[in-house]
VEXDO-34975 format. One line per 5 residues: number of its first residue (from 0); their letters; for each residue z negated, x, y of C-alpha. Coordinates in steps of 0.05 Angstrom, whole numbers, m for minus. Last residue first. Example, Ala and Ser with C-alpha at 12.3 -4.5 7.8 and 13.67 -1.06 7.14 Angstrom:
1 = sa = m143,273,m21  m156,246,m90
This chain:
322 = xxxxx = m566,402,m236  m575,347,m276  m513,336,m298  m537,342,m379  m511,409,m395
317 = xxxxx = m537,438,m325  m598,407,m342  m599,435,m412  m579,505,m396  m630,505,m331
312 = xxxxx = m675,493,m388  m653,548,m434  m650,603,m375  m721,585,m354  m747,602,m427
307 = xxxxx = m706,659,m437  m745,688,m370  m808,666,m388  m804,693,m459  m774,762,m426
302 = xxxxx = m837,767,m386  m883,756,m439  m849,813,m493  m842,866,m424  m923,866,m410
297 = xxxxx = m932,862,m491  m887,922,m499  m930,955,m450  m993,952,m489  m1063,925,m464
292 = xxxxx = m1051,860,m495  m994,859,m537  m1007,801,m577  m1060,761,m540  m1138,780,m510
287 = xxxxx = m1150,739,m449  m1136,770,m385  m1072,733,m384  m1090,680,m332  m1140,631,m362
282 = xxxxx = m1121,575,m308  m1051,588,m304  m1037,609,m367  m1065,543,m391  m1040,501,m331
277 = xxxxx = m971,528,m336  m976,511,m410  m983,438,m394  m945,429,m341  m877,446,m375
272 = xxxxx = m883,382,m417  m892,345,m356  m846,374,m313  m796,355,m368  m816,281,m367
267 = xxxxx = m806,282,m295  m730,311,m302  m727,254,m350  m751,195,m308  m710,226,m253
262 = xxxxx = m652,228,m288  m662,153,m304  m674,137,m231  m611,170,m211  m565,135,m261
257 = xxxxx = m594,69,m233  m577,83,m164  m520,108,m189  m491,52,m224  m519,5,m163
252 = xxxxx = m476,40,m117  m415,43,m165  m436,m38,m180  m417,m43,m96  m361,m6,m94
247 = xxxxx = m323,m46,m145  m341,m110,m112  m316,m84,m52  m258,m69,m96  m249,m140,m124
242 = xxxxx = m253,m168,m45  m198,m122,m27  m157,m144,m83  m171,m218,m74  m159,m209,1
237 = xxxxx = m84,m172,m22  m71,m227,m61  m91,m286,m11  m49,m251,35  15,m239,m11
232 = xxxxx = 1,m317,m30  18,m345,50  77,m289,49  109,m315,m17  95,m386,15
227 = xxxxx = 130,m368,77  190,m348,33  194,m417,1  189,m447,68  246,m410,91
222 = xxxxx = 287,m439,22  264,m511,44  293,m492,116  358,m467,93  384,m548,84
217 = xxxxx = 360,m565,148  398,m516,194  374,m514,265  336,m448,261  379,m407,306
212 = xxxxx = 362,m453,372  281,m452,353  258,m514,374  250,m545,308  200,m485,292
207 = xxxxx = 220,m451,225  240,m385,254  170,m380,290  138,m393,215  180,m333,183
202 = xxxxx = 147,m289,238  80,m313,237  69,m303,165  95,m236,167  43,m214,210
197 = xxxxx = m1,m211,143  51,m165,107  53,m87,140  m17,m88,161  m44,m128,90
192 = xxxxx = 1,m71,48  m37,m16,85  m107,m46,85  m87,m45,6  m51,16,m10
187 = xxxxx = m121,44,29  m169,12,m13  m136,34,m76  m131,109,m57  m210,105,m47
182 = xxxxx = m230,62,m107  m185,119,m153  m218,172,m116  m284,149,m132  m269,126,m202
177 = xxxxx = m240,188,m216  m304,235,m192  m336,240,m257  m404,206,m304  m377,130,m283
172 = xxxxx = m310,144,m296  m306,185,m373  m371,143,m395  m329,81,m382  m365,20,m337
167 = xxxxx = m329,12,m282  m268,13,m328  m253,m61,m326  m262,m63,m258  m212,m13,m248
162 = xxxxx = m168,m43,m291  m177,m112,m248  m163,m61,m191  m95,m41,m214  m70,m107,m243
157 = xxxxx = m86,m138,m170  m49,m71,m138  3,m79,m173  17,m162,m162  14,m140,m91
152 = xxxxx = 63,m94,m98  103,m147,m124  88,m198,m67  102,m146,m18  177,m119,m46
147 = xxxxx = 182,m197,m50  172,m210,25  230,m162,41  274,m178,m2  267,m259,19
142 = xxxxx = 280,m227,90  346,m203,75  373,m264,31  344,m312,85  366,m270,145
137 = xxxxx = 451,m282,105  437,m347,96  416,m359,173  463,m318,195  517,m369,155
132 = xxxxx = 505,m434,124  565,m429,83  549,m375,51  495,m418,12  540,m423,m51
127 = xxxxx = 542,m338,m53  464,m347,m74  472,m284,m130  520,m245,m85  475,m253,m27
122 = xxxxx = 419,m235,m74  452,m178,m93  472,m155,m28  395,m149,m11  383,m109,m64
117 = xxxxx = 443,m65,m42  393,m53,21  343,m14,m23  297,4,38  290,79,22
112 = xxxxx = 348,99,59  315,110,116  290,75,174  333,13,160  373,m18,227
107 = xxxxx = 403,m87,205  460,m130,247  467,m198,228  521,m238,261  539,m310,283
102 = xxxxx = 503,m333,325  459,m268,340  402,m234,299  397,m171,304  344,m144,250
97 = xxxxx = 299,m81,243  277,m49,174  221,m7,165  200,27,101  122,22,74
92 = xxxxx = 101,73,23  45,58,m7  11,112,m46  24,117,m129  27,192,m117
87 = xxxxx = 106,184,m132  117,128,m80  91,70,m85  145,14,m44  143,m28,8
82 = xxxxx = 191,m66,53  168,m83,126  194,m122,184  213,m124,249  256,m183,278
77 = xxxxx = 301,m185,345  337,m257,357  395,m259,396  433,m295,459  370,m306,513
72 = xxxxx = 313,m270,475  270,m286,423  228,m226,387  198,m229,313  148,m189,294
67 = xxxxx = 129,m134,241  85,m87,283  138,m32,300  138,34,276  202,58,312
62 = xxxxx = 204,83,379  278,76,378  290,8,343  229,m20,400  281,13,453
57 = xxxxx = 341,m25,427  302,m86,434  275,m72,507  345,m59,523  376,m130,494
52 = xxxxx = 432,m141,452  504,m153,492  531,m150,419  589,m100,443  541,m57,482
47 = xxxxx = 476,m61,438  530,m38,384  540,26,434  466,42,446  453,52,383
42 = xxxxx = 511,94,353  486,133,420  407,127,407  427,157,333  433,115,279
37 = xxxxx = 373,122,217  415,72,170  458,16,204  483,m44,164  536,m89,186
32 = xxxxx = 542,m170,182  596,m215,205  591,m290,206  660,m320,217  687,m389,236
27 = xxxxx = 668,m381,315  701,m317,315  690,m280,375  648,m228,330  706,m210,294
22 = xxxxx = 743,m167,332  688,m127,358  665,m116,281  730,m66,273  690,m6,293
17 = xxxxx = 641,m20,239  688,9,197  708,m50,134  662,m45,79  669,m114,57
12 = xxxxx = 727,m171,59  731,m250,62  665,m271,32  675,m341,37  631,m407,70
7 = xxxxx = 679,m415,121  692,m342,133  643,m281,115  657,m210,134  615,m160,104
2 = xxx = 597,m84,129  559,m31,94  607,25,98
């Protein structure tokens, strides 16, 4: 069970059944929180009950794949956010996590297991001197997760397409298709990561507005700040990276440009040399007297010169990429 019962500033006990929450949540002196993972619309609908949590809430946790936002109603706060991870193909992988808010308790809905919530308890653990602030310690700690999962990623993808850049110009890359496909999965972590984070920044800034009820604690605010600052450089990150592989796209397009002029240059230069006895045989023809002339081994000698000829050029420009 992922349950915690704080009192005055104390964790007083932990993986207690959710069952037993109702007794606690009258408490003035206690902040609860629970965890939910994947619940069904009846596990669902029942918390909604004892936490008098708004429908349209509970319906956004059902239809899943929210836009990470923050939602005030009349006795809670509803928040959807993001934490990423690669997965094995090195693709984004973004988990959703949705957040109850209420005076004092925190109730959070993961997608899947994915979303490392004992992370989260850590960092509790680690800041245990700010329990006394309460929900707002506890969203802090949650949220602060989230944002780093995003920063780090982003950190990732910046190492990843300053590599790239650094490798625009390797005979391995530039001559193959990894470069393309590498550019490609890069671009997409990235419009990925920017969906999942940028909103961010307007939901830690609605919970720092004076005239938000839940936000009236001054001494959490600096650490809010901090997180909006994570969430301010996770967007100037993931522009930098998307700028980077424009940049990357653009020198591939120039690469080739160039690449094609020089195979041109050569494949003229061929033409050239193969001009010149095309316009001798050409012009004469073969009625002029020449080894074999008149014989039928002569017939068969010319035609299989041709032929090996043609076969050891189409060698070479297969060899070379030209063809």
């Amino acid at each position: 069970m992922h349950t915690r019962l704080y009192r005055n500033g104390r964790l007083e006990s932990e993986g207690f059944p959710i069952a037993d929450v109702s007794r606690y949540v009258g408490d003035r002196d206690a902040t609860v929180w629970f965890d939910l993972c994947a619940p069904s619309p009846a596990d669902l609908a029942l918390i909604g009950e004892e936490l008098g949590l708004h429908e349209l809430a509970l319906e956004d946790v059902l239809a899943g794949h929210q836009r990470p936002k923050l939602d005030i109603y009349d006795n809670h706060l509803f928040i959807a956010a993001y934490g990423v991870h690669f997965d094995d193909d090195r693709r984004v992988h973004a988990v959703e996590v949705d957040v109850f808010v209420t005076a004092n308790a925190l109730v959070t809905v993961r997608e899947s297991g994915h979303f490392d919530i004992a992370e989260v308890v850590r960092r509790w653990d680690a800041a245990a001197h700010l329990a006394g602030h309460g929900v707002m310690f506890l969203l802090h700690g949650l949220l602060d997760y989230v944002v780093d999962t995003q920063f780090e990623l982003a950190q990732d993808l910046d190492a990843e397409a300053e590599e790239l850049e650094e490798s625009l110009f390797a005979e391995q890359l530039s001559n193959g298709k990894g470069l393309q496909r590498t550019l490609y999965v890069l671009r997409k972590n990235a419009t990925k990561l920017r969906r999942v984070s940028l909103p961010m920044h307007e939901v830690i800034g609605s919970l720092l507005r004076r005239d938000q009820a839940l936000m009236g604690d001054p001494v959490m605010a600096p650490y809010y700040e901090d997180v909006r600052d994570h969430v301010l450089r996770v967007g100037e990150w993931v522009d930098a990276v998307r700028d980077m592989l424009a940049n990357v796209r653009d020198t591939r397009l120039a690469q080739q440009g160039f690449r094609l002029n020089e195979i041109m240059k050569k494949i003229t230069s061929w033409a050239a040399i193969i001009a010149v006895p095309t316009a001798i045989t050409g012009f004469y023809g073969q009625n002029l007297p020449y080894p074999g002339t008149g014989e039928q081994w002569g017939f068969w000698l010319s035609t299989a010169l041709m032929g090996l000829t043609s076969v050891a050029l189409y060698v070479v420009f297969k060899k070379k990429d030209w063809l």
